[in-house]
DRENKETI-854925 format. One record per atom (N, C-alpha, C): x, y, z; residue in three letters. Coordinates in steps of 0.02 Angstrom, whole numbers, plus 50000, padded with zeros to 5 digits. Layout:
XYZALA
...
//
This chain:
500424994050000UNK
500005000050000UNK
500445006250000UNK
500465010449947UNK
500905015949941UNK
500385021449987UNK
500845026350007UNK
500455033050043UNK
499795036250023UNK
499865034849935UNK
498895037649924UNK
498455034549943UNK
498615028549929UNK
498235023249958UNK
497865023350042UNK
498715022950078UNK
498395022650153UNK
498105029950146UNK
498265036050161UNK
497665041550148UNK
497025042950129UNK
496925037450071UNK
496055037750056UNK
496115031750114UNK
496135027050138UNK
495925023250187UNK
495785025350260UNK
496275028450273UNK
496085033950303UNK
495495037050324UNK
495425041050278UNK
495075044750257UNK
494305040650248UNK
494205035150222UNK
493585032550236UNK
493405029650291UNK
493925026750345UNK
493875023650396UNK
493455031550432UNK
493945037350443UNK
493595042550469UNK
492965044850447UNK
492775043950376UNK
492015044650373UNK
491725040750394UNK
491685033850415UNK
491305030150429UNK
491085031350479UNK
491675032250535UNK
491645032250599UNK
491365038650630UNK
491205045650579UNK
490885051250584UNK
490445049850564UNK
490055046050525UNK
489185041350507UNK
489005039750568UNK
489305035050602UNK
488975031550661UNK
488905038050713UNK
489345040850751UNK
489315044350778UNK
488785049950775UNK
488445052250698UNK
488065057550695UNK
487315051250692UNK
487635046850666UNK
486915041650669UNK
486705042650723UNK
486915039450785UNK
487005039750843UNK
486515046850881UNK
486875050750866UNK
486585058850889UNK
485755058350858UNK
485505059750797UNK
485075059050761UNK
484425055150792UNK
484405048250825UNK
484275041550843UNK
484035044850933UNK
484425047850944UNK
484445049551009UNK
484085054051040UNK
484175059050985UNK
483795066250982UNK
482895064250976UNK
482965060150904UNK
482085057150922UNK
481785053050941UNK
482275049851007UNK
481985045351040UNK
481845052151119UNK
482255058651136UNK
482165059851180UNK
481355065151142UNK
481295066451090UNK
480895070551075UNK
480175063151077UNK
480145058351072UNK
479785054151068UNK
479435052851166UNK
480145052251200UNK
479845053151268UNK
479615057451289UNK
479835063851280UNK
479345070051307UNK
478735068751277UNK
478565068051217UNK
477915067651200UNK
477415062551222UNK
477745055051234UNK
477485050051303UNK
477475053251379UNK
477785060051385UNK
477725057951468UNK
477195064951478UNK
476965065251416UNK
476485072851431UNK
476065071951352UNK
475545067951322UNK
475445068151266UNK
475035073951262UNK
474855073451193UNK
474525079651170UNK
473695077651177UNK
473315079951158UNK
472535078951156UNK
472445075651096UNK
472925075851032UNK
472655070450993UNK
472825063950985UNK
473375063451036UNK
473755056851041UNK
473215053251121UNK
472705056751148UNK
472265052051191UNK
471895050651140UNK
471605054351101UNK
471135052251037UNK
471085047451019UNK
471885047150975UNK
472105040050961UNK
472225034050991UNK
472345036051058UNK
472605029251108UNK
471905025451104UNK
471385032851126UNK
470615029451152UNK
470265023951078UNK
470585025351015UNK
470375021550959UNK
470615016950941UNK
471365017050954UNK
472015011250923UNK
472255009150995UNK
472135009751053UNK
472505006451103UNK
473055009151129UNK
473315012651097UNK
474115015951129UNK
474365022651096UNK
474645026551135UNK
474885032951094UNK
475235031451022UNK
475175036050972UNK
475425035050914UNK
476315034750899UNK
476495037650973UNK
477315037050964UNK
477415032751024UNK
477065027351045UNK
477165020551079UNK
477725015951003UNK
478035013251041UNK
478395006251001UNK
477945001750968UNK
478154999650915UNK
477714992750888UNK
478414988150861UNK
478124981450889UNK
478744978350860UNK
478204973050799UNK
478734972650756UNK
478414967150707UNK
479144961850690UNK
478984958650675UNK
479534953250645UNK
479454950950564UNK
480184952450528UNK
480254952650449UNK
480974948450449UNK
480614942450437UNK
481344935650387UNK
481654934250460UNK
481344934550533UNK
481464931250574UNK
481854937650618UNK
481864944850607UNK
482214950450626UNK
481674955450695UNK
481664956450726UNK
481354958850763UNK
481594969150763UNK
481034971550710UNK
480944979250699UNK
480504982550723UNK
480524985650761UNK
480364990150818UNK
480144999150763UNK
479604999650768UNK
478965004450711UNK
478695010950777UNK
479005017050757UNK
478885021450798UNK
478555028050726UNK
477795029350762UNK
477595035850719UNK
477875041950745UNK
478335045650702UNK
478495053550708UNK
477915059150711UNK
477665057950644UNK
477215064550628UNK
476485061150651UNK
475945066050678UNK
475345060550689UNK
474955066150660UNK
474655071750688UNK
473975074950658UNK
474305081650616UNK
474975082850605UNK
475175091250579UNK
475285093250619UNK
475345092750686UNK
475645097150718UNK
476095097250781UNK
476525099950803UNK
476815099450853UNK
477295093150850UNK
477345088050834UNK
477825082350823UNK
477845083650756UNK
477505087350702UNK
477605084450633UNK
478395087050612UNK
478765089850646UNK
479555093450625UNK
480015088150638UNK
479675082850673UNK
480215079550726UNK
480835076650635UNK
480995080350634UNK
481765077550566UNK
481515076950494UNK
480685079650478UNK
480695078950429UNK
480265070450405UNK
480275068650461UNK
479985062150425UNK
479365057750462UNK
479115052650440UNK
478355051450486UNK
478455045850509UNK
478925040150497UNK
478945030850517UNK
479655031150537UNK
479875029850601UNK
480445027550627UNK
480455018950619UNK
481015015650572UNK
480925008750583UNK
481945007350615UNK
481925005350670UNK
482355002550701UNK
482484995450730UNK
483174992650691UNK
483474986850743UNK
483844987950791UNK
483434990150852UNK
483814992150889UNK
484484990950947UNK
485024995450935UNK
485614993950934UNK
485924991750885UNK
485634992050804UNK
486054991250784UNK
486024996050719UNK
485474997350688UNK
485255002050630UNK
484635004750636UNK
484635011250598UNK
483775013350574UNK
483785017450520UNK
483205016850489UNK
482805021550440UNK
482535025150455UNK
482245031950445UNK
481605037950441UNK
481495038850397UNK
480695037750376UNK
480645039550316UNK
479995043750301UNK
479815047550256UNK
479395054450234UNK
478775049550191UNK
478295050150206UNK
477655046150166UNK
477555052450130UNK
477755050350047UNK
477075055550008UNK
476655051049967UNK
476035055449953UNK
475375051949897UNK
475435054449842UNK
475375050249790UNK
475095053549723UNK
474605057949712UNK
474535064549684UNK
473985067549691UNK
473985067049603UNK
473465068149572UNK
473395068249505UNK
473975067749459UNK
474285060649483UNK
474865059349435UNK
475645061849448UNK
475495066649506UNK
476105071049506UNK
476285070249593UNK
476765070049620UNK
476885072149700UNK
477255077249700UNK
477185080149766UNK
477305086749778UNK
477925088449819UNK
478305092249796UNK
478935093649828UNK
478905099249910UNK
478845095249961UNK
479085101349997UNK
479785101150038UNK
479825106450011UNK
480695107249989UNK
480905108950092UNK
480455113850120UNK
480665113350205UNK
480755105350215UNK
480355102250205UNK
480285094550246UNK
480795091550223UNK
480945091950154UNK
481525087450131UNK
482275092750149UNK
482225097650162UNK
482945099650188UNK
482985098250256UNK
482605097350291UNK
482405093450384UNK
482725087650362UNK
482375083550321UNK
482445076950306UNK
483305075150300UNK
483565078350272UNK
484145077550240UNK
484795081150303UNK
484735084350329UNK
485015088450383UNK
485075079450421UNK
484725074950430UNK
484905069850461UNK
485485065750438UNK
485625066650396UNK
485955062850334UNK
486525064250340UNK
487175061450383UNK
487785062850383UNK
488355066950324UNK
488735071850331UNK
488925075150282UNK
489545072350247UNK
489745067850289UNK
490265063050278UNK
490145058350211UNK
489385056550192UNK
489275053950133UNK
489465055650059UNK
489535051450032UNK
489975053349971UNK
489465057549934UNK
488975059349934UNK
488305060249893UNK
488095066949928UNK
488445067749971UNK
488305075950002UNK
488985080349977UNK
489565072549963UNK
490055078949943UNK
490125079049860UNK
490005073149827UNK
489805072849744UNK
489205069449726UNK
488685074649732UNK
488075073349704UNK
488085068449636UNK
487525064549643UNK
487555059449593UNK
487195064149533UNK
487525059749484UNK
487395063949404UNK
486985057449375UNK
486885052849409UNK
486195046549388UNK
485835044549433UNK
485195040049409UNK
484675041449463UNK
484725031749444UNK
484775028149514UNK
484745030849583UNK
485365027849591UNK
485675030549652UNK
486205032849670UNK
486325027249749UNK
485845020649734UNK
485625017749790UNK
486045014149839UNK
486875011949783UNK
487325008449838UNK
487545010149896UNK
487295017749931UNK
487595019949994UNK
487205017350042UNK
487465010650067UNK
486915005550112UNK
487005007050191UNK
487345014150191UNK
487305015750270UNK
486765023850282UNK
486465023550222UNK
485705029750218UNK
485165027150261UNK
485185035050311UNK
484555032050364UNK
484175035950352UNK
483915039750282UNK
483215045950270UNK
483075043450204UNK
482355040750210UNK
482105038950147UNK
481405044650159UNK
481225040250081UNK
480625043350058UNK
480205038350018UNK
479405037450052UNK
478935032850050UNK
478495034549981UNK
478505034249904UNK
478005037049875UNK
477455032449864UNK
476735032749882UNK
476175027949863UNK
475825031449820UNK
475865025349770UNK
475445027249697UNK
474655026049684UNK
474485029249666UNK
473885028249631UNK
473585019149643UNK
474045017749599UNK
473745008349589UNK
474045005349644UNK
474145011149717UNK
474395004049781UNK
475005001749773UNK
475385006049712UNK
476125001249717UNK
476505007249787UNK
477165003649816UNK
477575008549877UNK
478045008949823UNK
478525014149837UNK
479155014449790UNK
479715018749868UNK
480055014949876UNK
480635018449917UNK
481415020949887UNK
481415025749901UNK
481915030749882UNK
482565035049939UNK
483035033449917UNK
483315037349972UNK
483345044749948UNK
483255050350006UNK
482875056050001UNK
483415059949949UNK
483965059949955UNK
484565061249904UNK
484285059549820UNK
483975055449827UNK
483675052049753UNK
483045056649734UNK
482735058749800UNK
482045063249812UNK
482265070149775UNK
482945072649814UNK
483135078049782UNK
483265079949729UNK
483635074649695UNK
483785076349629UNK
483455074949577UNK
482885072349587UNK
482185071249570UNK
481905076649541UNK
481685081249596UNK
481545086149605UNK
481825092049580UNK
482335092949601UNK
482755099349562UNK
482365105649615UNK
482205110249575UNK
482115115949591UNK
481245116149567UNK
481035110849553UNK
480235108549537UNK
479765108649605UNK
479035110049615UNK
478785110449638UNK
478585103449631UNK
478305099149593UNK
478095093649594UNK
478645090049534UNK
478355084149532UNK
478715078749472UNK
478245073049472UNK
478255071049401UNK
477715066849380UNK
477925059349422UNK
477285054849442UNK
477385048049466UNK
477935042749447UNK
477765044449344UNK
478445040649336UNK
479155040649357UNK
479355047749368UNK
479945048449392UNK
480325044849443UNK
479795042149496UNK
480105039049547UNK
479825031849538UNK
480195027849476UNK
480225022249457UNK
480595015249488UNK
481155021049485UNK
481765019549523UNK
481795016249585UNK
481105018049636UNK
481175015549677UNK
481115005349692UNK
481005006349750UNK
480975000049752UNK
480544997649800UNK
480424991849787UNK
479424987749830UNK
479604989149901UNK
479244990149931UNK
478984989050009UNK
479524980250033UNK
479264976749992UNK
479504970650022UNK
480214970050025UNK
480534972849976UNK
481284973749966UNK
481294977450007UNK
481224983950014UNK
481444989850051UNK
481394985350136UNK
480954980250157UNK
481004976950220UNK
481624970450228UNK
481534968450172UNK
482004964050167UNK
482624964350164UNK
482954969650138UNK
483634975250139UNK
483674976950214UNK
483274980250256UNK
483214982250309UNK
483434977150354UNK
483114973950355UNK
483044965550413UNK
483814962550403UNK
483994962750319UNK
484574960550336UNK
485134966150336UNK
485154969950354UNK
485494976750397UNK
486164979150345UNK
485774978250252UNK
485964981750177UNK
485724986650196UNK
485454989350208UNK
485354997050217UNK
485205002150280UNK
485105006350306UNK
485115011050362UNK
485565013350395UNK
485605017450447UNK
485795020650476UNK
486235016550516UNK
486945017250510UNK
487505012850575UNK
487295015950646UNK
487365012150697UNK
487275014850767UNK
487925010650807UNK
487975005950773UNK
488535001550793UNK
489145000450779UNK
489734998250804UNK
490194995950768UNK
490054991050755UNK
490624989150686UNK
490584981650651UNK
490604976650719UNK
490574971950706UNK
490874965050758UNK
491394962250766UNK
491414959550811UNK
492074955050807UNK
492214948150758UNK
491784946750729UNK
491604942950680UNK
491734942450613UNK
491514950750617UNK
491514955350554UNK
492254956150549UNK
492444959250601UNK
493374963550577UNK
493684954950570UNK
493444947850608UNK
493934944050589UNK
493674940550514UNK
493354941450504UNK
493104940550413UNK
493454944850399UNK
493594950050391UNK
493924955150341UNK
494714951950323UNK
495194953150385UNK
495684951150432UNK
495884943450396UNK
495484939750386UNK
495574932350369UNK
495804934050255UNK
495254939050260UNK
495414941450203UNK
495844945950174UNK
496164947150214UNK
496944950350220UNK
496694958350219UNK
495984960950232UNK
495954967250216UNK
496034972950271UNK
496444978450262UNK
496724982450322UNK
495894982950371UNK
496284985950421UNK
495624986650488UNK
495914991350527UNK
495444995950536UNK
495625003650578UNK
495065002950643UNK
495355001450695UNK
495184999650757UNK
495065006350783UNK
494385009950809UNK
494105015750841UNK
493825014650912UNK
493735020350961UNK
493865018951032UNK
493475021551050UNK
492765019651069UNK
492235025151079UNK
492025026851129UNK
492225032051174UNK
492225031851263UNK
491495033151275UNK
491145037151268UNK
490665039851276UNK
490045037551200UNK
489345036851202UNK
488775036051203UNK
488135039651183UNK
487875040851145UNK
487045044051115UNK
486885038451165UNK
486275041851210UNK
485995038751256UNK
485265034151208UNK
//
């Protein structure tokens, strides 16, 4: 390994390890904005309890390919939680990854850009990503499998299409809306769970394993060992 070499290695080991860390922060922030809103709800979250059984930012766990994901609502009626980062479905394995992601509808063929929510949205999105520092020039831009801000579009005919919100943006442009086809790209509900469960995509909260660095290690590939004293509660 000549010096350019170790330098970009470097250099990605330190982005990585600035991903988790802001993951971390992000994860933390709306889990404490999630308890204040449990330990004092609002009047439309008794509404809801009194109809569905439990406040709308209570936990739900479900199980996908034998994975146990833990389903927290952000946004519930417009107001007062709807800022919480820009997005409405927290899906977490917790302790180890998560997603947030923005539900939009088709309205007459076209969905609608709002450009506040998706700059919230994206403010979550570590800057360390290669895609915040060279925007993709093709759509979609999907191999960055440590993206924890998507975007939910439901179509007309019931199909889901998931997008990471970076894909949303450039979508969009400087457009107020963009036609349904555009977000083709995305991909099914079932994939988008099945990627998840097996922990291809979201948000790092963890370090690799010990498992992991001795797979690499067995494969002769360098390993940059990080020391993490302190904790996102």
């Amino acid at each position: 390994m000549n010096e350019t070499e170790y330098l970009e290695a470097i250099g990605s080991a330190n982005d990585l390890i600035a991903g988790i860390v802001h993951a971390q922060e992000v994860l933390a922030n709306i889990k404490e904005e999630l308890r204040r809103n449990l330990s004092n709800p609002f009047e439309q979250d008794w509404i809801y309890r009194e109809q569905s059984g439990d406040f709308p930012a209570a936990p739900k766990i479900i199980q996908w390919q034998g994975v146990e994901i833990q389903t927290r609502i952000l946004h519930q009626t417009g107001i007062n939680l709807s800022d919480i980062h820009g997005a409405d479905l927290l899906y977490e394995i917790e302790g180890e990854k998560y997603v947030i992601v923005q539900f939009k509808r088709e309205n007459s063929g076209r969905i609608q850009n709002d450009a506040a929510q998706l700059r919230k949205l994206l403010e979550n999105c570590p800057g360390v990503c290669r895609y915040h520092r060279n925007p993709p020039m093709f759509i979609p831009p999907r191999m960055e499998g440590f993206c924890g801000v998507w975007h939910r579009i439901n179509t007309s005919n019931k199909e889901q299409k998931y997008l990471h919100a970076c894909e949303i943006k450039e979508i969009f442009g400087d457009r107020g809306s963009a036609g349904v086809e555009e977000f083709r790209s995305g991909i099914q509900h079932e994939t988008f769970m099945d990627l998840f469960a097996s922990c291809r995509i979201g948000a790092l909260v963890r370090n690799p394993s010990e498992q992991f660095v001795s797979m690499l290690l067995f494969y002769k590939h360098v390993v940059f060992e990080a020391k993490q004293r302190g904790r996102w509660a």
